[in-house]
OpenMM code with the backbone's topology and positions (N, CA, C; nanometers):
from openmm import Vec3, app, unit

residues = "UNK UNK UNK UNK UNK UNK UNK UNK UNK UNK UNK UNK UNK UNK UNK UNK UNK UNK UNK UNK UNK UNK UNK UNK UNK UNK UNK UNK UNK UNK UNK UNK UNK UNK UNK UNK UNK UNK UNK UNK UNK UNK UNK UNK UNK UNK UNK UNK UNK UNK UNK UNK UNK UNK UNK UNK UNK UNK UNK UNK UNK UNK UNK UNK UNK UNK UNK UNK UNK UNK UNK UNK UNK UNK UNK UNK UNK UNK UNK UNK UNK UNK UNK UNK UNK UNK UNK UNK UNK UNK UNK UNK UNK UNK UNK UNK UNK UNK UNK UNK UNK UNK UNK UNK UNK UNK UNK UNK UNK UNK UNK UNK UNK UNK UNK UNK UNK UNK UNK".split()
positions = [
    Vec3(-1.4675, 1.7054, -6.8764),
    Vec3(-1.5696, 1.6323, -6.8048),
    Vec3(-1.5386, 1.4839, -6.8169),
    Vec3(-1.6006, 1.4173, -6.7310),
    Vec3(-1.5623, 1.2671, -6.7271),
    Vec3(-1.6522, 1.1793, -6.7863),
    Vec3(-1.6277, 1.0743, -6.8109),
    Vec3(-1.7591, 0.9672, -6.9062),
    Vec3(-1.8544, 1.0241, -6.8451),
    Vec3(-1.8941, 0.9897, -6.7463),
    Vec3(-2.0022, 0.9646, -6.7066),
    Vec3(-2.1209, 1.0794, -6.7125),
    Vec3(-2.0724, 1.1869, -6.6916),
    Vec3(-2.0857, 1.3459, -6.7117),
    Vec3(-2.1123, 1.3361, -6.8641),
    Vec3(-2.1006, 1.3051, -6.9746),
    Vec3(-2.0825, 1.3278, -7.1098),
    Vec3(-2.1709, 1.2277, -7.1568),
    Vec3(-2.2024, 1.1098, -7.0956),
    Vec3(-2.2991, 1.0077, -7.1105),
    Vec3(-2.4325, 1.1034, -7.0997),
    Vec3(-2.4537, 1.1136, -6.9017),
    Vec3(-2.5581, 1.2224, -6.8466),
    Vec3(-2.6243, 1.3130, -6.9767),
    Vec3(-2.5277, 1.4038, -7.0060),
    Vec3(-2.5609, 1.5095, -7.1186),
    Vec3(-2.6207, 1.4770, -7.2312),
    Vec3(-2.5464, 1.3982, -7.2808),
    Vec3(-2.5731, 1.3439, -7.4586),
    Vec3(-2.7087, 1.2208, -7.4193),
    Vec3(-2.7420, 1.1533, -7.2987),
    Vec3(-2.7741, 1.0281, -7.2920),
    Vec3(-2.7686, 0.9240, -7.4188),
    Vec3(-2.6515, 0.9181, -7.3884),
    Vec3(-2.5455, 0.8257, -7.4859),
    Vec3(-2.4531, 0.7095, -7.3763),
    Vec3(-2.4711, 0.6208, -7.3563),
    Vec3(-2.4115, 0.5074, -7.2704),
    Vec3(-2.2876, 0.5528, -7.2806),
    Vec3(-2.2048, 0.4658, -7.1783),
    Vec3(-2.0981, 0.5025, -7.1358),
    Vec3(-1.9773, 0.3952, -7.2616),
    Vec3(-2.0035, 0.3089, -7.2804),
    Vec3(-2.0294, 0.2102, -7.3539),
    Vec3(-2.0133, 0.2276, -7.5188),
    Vec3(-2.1118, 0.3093, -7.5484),
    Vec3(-2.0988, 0.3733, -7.6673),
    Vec3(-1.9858, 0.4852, -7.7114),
    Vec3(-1.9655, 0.5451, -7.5829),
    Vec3(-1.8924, 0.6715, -7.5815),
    Vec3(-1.7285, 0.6459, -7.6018),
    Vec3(-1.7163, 0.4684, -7.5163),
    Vec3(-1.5982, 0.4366, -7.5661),
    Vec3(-1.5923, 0.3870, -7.6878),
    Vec3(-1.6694, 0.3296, -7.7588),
    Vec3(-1.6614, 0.2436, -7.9139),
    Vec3(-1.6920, 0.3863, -8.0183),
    Vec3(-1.7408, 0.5000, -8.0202),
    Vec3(-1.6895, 0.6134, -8.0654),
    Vec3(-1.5343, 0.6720, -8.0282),
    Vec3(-1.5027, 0.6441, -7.9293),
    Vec3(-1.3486, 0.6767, -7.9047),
    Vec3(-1.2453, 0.5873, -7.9877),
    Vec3(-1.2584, 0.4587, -7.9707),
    Vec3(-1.2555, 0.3589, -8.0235),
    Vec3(-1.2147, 0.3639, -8.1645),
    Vec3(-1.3252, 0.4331, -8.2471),
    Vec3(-1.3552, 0.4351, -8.3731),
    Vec3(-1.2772, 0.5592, -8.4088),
    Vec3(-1.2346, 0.6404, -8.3355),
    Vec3(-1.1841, 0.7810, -8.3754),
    Vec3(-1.2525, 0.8752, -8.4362),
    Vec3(-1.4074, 0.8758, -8.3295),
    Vec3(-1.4756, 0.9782, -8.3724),
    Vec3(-1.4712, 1.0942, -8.2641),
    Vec3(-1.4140, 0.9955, -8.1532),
    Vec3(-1.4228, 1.1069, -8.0502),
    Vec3(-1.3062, 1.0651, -8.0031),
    Vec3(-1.2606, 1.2239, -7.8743),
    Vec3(-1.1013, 1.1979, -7.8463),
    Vec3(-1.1245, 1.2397, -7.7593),
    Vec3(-1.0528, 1.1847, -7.6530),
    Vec3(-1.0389, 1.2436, -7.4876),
    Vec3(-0.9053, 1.2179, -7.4399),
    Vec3(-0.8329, 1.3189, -7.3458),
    Vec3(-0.7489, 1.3368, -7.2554),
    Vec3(-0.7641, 1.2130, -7.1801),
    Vec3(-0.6560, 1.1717, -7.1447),
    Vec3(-0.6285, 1.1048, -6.9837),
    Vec3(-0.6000, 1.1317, -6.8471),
    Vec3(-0.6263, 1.1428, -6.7369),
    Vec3(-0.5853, 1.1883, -6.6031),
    Vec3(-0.4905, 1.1190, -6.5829),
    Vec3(-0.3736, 1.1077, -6.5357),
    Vec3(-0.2506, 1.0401, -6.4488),
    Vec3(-0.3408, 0.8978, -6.3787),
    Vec3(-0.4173, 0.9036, -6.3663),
    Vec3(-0.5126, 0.7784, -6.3170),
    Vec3(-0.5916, 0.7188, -6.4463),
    Vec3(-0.5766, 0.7619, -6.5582),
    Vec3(-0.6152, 0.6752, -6.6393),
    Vec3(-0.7701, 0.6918, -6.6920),
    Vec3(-0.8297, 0.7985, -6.6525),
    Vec3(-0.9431, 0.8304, -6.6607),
    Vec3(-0.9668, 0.9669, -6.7678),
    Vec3(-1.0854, 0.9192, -6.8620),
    Vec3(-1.1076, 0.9752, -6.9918),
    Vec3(-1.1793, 1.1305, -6.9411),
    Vec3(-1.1127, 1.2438, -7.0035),
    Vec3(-1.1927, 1.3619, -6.9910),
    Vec3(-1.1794, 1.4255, -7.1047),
    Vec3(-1.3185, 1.4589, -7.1452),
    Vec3(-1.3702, 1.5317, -7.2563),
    Vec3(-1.3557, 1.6616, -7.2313),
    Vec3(-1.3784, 1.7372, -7.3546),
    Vec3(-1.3591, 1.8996, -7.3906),
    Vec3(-1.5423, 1.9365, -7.3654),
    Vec3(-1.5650, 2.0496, -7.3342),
    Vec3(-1.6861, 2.0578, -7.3591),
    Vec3(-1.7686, 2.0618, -7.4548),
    Vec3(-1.6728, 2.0723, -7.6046),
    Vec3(-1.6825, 2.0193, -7.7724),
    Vec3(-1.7593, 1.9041, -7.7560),
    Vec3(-1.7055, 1.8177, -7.6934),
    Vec3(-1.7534, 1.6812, -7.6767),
    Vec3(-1.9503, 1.6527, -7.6595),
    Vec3(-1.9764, 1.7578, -7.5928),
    Vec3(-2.1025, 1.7163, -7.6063),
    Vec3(-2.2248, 1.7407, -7.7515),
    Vec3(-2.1088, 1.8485, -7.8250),
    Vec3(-2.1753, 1.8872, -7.9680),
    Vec3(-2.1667, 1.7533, -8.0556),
    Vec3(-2.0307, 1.7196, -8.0184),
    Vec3(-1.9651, 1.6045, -8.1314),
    Vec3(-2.0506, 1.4602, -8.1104),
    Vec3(-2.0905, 1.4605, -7.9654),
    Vec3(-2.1648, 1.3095, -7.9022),
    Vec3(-2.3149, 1.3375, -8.0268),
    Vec3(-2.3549, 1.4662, -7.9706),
    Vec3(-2.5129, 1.4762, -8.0502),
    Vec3(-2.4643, 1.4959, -8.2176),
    Vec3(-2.3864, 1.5548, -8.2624),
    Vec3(-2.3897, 1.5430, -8.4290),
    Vec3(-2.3619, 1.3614, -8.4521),
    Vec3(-2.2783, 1.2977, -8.3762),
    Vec3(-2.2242, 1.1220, -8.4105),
    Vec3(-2.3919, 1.0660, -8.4541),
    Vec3(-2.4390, 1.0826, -8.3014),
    Vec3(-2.6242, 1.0728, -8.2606),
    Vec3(-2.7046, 1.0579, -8.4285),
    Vec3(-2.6620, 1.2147, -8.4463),
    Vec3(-2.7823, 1.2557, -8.5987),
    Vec3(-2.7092, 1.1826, -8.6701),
    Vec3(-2.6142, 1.1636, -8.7355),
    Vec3(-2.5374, 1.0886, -8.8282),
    Vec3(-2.6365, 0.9698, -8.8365),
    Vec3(-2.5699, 0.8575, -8.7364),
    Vec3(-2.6047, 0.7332, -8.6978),
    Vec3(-2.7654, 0.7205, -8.7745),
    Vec3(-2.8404, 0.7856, -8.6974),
    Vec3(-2.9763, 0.8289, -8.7053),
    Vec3(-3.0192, 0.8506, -8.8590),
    Vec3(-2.9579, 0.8983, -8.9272),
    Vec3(-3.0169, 0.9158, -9.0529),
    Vec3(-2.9644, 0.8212, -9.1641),
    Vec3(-2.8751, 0.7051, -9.1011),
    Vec3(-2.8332, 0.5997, -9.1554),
    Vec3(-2.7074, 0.5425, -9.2058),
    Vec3(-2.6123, 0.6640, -9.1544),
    Vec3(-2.4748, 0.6428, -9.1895),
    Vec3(-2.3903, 0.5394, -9.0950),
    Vec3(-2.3287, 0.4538, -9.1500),
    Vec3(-2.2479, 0.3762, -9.0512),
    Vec3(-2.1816, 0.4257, -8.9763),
    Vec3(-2.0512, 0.3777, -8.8878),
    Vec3(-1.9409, 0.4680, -8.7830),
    Vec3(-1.8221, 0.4862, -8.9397),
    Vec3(-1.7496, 0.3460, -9.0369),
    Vec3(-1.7066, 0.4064, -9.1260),
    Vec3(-1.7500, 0.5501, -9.1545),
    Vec3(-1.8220, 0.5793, -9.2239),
    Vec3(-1.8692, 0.6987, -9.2970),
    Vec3(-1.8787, 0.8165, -9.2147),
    Vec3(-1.9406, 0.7986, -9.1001),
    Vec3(-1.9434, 0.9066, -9.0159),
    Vec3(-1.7677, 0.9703, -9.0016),
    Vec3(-1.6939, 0.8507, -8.9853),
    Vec3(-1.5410, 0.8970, -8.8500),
    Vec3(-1.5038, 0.9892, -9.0353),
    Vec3(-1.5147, 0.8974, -9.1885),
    Vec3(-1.4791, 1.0353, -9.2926),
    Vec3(-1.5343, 1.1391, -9.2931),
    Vec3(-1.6462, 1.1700, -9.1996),
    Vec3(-1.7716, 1.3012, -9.2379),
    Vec3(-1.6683, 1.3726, -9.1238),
    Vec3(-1.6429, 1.3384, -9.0226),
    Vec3(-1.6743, 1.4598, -8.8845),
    Vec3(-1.5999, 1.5266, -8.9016),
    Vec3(-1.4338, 1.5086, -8.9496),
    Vec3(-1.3554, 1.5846, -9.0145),
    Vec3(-1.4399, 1.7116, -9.0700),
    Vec3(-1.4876, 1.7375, -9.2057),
    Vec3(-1.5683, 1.7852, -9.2415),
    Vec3(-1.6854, 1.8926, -9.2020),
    Vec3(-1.6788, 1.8618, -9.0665),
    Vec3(-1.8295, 1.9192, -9.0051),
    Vec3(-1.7751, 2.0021, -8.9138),
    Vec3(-1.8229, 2.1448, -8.8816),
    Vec3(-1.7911, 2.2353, -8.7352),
    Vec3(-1.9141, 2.1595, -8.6823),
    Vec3(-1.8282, 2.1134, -8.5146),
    Vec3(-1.9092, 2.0599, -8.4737),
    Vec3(-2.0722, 2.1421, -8.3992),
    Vec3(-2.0362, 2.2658, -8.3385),
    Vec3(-2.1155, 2.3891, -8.2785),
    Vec3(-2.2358, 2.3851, -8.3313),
    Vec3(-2.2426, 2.3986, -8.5316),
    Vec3(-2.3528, 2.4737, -8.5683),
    Vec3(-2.3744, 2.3158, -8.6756),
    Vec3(-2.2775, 2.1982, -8.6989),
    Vec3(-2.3679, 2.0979, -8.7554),
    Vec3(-2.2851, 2.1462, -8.9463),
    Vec3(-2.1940, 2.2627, -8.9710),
    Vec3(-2.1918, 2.3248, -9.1248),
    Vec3(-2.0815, 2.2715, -9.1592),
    Vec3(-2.0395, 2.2611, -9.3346),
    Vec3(-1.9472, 2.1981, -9.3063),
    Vec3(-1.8049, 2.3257, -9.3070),
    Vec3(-1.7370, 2.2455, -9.3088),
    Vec3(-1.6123, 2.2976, -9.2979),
    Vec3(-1.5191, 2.3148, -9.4701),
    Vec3(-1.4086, 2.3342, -9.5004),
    Vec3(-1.3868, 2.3182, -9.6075),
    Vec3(-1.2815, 2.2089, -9.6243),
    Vec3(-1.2600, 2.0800, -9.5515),
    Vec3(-1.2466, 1.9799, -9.5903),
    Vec3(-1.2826, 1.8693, -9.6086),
    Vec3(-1.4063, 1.8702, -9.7221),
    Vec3(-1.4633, 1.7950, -9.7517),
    Vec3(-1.4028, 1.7483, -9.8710),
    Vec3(-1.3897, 1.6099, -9.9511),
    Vec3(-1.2852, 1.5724, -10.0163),
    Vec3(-1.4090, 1.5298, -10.1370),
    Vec3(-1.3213, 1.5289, -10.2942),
    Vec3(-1.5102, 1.5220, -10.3757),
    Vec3(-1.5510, 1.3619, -10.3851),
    Vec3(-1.4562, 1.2440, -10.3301),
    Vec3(-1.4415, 1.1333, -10.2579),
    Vec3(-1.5502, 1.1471, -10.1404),
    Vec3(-1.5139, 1.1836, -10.0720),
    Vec3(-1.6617, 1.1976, -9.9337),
    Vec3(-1.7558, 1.2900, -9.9845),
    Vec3(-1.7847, 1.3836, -10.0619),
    Vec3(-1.8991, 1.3941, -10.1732),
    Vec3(-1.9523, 1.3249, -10.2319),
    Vec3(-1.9310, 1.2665, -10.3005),
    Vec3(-1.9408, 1.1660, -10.3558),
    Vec3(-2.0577, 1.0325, -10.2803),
    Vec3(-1.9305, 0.9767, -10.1980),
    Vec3(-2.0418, 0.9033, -10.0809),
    Vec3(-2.1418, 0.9398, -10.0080),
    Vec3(-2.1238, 1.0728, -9.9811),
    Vec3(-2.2748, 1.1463, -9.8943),
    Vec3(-2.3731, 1.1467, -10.0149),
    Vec3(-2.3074, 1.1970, -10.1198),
    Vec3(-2.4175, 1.1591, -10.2029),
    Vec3(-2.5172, 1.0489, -10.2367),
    Vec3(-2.4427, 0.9501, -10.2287),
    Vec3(-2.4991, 0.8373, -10.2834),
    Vec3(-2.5988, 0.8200, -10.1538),
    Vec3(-2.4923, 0.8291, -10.0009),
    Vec3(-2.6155, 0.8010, -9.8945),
    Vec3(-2.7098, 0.8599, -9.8992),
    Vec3(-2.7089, 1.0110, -9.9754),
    Vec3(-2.8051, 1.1030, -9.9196),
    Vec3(-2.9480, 1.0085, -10.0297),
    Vec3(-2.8919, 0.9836, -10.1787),
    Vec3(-2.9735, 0.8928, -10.2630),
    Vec3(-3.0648, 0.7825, -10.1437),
    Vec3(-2.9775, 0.7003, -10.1216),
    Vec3(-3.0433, 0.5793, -10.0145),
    Vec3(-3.1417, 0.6373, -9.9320),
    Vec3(-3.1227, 0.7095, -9.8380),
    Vec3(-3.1880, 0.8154, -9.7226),
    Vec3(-3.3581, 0.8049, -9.7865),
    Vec3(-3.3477, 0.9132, -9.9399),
    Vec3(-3.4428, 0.9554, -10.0114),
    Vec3(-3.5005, 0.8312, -10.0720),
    Vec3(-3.4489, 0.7002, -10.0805),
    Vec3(-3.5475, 0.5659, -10.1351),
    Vec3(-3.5870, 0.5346, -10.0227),
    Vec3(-3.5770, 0.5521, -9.8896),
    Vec3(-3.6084, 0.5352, -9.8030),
    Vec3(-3.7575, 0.5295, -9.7486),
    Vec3(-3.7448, 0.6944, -9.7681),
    Vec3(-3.8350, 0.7801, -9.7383),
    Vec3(-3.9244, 0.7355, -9.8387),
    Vec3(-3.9070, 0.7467, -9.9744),
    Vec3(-4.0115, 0.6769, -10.0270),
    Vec3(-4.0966, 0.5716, -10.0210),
    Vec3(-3.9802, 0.4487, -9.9880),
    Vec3(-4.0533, 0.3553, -9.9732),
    Vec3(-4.1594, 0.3598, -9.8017),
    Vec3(-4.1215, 0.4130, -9.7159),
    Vec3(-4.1911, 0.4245, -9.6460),
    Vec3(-4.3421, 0.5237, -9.6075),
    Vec3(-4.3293, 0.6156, -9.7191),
    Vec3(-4.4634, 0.7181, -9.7787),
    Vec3(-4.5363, 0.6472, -9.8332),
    Vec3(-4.4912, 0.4903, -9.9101),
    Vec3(-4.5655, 0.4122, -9.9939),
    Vec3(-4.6380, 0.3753, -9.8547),
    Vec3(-4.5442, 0.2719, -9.7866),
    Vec3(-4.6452, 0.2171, -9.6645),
    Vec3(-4.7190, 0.2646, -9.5899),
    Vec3(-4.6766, 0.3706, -9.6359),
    Vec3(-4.8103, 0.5204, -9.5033),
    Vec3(-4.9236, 0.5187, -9.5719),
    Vec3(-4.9326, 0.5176, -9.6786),
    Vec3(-5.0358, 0.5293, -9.8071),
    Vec3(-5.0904, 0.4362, -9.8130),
    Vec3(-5.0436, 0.3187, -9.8178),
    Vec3(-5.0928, 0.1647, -9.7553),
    Vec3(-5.2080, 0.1705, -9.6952),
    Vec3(-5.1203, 0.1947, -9.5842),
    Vec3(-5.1654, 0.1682, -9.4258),
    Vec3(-5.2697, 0.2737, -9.4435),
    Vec3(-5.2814, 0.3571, -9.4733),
    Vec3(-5.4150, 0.4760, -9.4623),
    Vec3(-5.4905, 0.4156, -9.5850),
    Vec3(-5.4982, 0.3210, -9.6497),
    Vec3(-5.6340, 0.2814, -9.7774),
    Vec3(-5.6624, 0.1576, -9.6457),
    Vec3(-5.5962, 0.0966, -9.6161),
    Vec3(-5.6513, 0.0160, -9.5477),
    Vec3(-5.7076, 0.0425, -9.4032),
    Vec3(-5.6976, 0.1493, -9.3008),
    Vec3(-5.7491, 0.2065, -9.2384),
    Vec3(-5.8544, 0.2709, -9.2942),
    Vec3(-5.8795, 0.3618, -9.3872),
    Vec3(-5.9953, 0.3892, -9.4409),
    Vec3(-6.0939, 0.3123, -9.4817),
    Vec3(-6.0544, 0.1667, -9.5383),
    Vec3(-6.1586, 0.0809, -9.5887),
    Vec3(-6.2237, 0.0348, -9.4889),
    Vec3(-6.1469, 0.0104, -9.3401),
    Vec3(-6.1841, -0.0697, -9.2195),
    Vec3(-6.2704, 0.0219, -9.1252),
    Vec3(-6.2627, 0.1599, -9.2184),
    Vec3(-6.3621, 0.2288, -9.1199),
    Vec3(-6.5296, 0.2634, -9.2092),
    Vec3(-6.5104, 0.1951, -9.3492),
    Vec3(-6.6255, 0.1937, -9.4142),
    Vec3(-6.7385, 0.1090, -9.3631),
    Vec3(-6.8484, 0.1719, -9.3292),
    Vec3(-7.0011, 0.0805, -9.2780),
    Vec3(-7.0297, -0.0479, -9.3433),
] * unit.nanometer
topology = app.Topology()
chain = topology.addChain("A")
for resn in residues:
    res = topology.addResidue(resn, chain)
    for name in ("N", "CA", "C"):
        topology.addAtom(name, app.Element.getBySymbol(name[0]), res)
């Protein structure tokens, strides 16, 4: 399929799709005209880059993860190195202070919504 087709799908810019190529997270064929075509893999690999990103991993960290990952079902694979263990770990640590600190501000934000609804 062609950018634009793989953008459509993932709604992932066209833009992005090259600075993941770019980065060597994603790989596409060329046409004799110079034009990028994806595998239909490509649209698993666009949405796992997506969740990555999303849960706070840079493009570094991600382009060491994807190796690692079948892209289909998201599991990993068995080359994961205890080096990129290691680092998922620590992100997965960050992720979870995250979350905390933002349960604090929910907790916050709901004493002070509650007080503002006292008579």
């Amino acid at each position: 399929m062609r950018i634009g087709e793989l953008a459509r799908r993932t709604n992932v810019s066209e833009r992005s799709l090259r600075y993941y190529e770019k980065q060597g997270m994603l790989a596409a064929e060329r046409t004799p005209g110079g034009h990028r075509e994806y595998p239909e893999a490509a649209v698993d690999r666009v949405i796992r880059i997506q969740e990555l990103f999303a849960a706070g991993l840079c493009s570094e960290k991600i382009v060491q993860l994807l190796p690692c990952m079948r892209d289909a079902d998201g599991g990993p694979s068995a080359r994961a190195t205890p080096s990129l263990v290691a680092n998922l770990t620590a992100e997965r640590a960050r992720i979870d202070r995250m979350i905390a600190d933002l349960v604090r501000s929910r907790d916050t934000l709901d004493e002070v919504i509650d007080a503002a609804r006292l008579p």
